[in-house]
N, C-alpha and C positions, 0 to 999 in steps of 0.2 A: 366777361362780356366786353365788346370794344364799341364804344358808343362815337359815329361821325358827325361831328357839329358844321353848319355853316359860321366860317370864323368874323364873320360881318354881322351877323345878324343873330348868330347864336341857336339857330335855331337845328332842332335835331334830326337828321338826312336818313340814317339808318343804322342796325347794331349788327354787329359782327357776332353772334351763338355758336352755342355750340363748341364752345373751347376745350370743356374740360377741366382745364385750373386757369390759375392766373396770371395773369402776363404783367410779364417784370418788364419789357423793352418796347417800343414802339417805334417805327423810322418810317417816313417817305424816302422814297427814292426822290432826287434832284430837281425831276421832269414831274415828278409828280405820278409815274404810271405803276410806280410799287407799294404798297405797305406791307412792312416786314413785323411779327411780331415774332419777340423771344417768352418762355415758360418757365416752370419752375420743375422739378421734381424729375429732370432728365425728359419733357416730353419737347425741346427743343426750338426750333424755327417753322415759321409758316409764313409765305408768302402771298398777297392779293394782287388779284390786275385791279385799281381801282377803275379801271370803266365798267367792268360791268361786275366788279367785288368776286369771282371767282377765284378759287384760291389756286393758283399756278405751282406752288412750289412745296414742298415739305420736307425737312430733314427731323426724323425723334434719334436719330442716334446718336445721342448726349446722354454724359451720364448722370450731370446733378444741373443744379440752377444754373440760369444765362441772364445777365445782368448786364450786357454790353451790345448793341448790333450798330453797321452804320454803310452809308453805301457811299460808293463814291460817282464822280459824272457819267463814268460808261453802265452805271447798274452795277458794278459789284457790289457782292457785300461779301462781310466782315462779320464776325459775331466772338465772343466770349463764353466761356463755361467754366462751372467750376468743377469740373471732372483735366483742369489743366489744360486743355487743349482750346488753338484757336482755329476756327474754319472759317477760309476764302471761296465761297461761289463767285462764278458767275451768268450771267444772262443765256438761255440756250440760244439757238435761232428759231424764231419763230415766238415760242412762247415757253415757261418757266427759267429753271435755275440748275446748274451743275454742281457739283462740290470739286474747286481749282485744285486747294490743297489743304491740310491739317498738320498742324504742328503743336509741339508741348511750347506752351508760352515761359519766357528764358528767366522771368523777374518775381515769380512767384507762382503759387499752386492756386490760389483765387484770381485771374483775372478779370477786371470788374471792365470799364469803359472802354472803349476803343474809340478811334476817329483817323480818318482819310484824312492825310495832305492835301490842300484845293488839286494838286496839280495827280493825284492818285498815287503817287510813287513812292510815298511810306505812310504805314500806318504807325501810331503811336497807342499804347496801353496803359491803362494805369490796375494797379491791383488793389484786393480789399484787405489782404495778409502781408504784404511788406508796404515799404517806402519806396519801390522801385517804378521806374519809369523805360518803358522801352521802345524803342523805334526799329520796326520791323518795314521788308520788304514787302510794298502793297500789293507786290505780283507775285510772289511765291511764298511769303511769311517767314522769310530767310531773317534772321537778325542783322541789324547796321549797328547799335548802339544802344548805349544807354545814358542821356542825361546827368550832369553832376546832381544826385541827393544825397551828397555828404552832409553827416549834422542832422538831416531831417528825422529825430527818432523819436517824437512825440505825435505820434498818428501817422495814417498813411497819405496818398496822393491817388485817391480810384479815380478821379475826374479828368479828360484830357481833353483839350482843343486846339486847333491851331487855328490861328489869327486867318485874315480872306486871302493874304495874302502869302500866306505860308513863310515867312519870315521869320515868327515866333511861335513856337511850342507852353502850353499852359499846361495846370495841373493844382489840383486844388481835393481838399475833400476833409478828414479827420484832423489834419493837421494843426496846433495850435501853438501860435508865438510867445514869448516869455509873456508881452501883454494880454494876452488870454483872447487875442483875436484868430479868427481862422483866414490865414490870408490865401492868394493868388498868388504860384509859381510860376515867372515867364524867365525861360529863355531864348536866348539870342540865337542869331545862327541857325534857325531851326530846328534848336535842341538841342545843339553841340557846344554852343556859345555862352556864354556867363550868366547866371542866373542871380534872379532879382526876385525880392516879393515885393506884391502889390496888395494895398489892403483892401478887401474884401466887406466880408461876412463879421458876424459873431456868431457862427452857429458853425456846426457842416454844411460843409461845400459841397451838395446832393448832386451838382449838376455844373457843369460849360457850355457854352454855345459859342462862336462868333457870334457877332451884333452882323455882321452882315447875314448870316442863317436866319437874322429874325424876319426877314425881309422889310423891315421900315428903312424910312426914309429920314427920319428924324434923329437929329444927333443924340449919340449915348449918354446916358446920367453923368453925372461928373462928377458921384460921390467915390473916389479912389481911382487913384490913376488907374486900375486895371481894368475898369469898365469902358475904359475905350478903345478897348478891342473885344476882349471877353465877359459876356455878365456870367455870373454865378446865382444860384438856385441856392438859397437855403431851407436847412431841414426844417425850419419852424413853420411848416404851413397847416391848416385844422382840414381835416374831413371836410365833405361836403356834407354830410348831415351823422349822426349819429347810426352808428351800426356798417357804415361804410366809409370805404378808401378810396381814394383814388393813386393807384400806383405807378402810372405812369402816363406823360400826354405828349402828342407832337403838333407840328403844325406844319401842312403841306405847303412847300416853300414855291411851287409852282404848277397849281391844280389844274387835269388836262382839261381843253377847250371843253367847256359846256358841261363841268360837272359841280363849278362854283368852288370857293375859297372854303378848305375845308379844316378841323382840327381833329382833337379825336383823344381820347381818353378810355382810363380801362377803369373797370369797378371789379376789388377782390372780392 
């Protein structure tokens, strides 16, 4: 079930039924006119028009869990699986979604997170079975590179974000420092350039966002330098009540006129 909240007010819009299982991923599109969810057990992507919640788009031809989806400004998306493969849609004319391209992702057999460049022209991957990190073309999923994670061999890096400005590449997740902290990896260059940890967490690093994604206005915490660009999510959050989860939530970064500020969460 995918439950839409108004995010001012809390107050609950409508549920999405009817799924079948559970949804691991949840994205707005940019503008606000998509929600993309991902599945588990190979039954894949599914696409809504949020104006009037119909569902435009469906891909099930995955063959195990998808744990990663993301779009970028023109409406592409991007998704993950762990059947190895990544797939690029995009926007048809008119209304739904095409499949661009599919490739074996280059850095491991679980790719976990994905995320768009602000400017769309590389995606970046992180995995839940290595330490690797990869930057891929956001137009055909061709390979550009891979990040220095030399040294990184106490957990992986599945989290990825790039800064508003695309400057810096992040990446964060199981990883853990001699201190027993789990920090934030940024680098330079947009990925290519020197890499620095930023301290973070004490837990897993479940999640990345830009602080500009958040759409506030108010400057970033200033507990670690890495929070002023990217927060991180850690794993230590409780149920909402006993017997349930909550697996995943977004928040509509620009909801279309006249449908109200909205968020949205899934119950396994």
């Amino acid at each position: 079930m995918v439950y839409l909240f108004d995010r001012e007010r809390g107050r609950l819009l409508r549920r999405l039924s009817g799924l079948k299982d559970r949804v691991f991923r949840l994205a707005f599109s940019p503008d606000g006119e998509y929600l993309a969810a991902l599945f588990r057990h190979g039954l894949g992507v599914r696409v809504w028009d949020t104006q009037d919640w119909g569902e435009v788009f469906a891909d099930r031809d995955y063959g195990s869990d998808s744990y990663g989806c993301a779009f970028d400004a023109a409406n592409r998306l991007a998704t993950t699986c762990w059947d190895g493969l990544l797939r690029l849609y995009g926007p048809e004319k008119g209304r739904g979604f095409r499949l661009l391209s599919k490739a074996q992702a280059p850095g491991g057999g679980k790719p976990f997170r994905i995320a768009f460049s602000p400017d769309g022209e590389r995606l970046a991957v992180g995995y839940a079975d290595t330490a690797a990190i990869s930057v891929l073309s956001g137009t055909d999923l061709s390979p550009l590179f891979s990040p220095d994670t030399m040294g990184i061999d106490n957990g992986g890096l599945s989290n990825v974000a790039w800064s508003a400005d695309g400057r810096f590449l992040y990446a964060g997740g199981r990883y853990k420092d001699s201190r027993g902290d789990y920090p934030i990896l940024r680098w330079a260059e947009s990925g290519r350039g020197e890499r620095k940890a930023l301290a973070a967490v004490r837990n897993t690093v479940i999640d990345l966002k830009s602080w500009a994604m958040l759409g506030s206005s108010s400057p970033p915490p200033s507990r670690g330098s890495a929070a002023s660009t990217a927060m991180a999510q850690c794993a230590s959050t409780a149920s909402p009540r006993p017997g349930t989860s909550v697996s995943t939530i977004s928040a509509a970064p620009s909801p279309p006129p006249g449908t109200g500020a909205r968020c949205v969460s899934c119950s396994g």
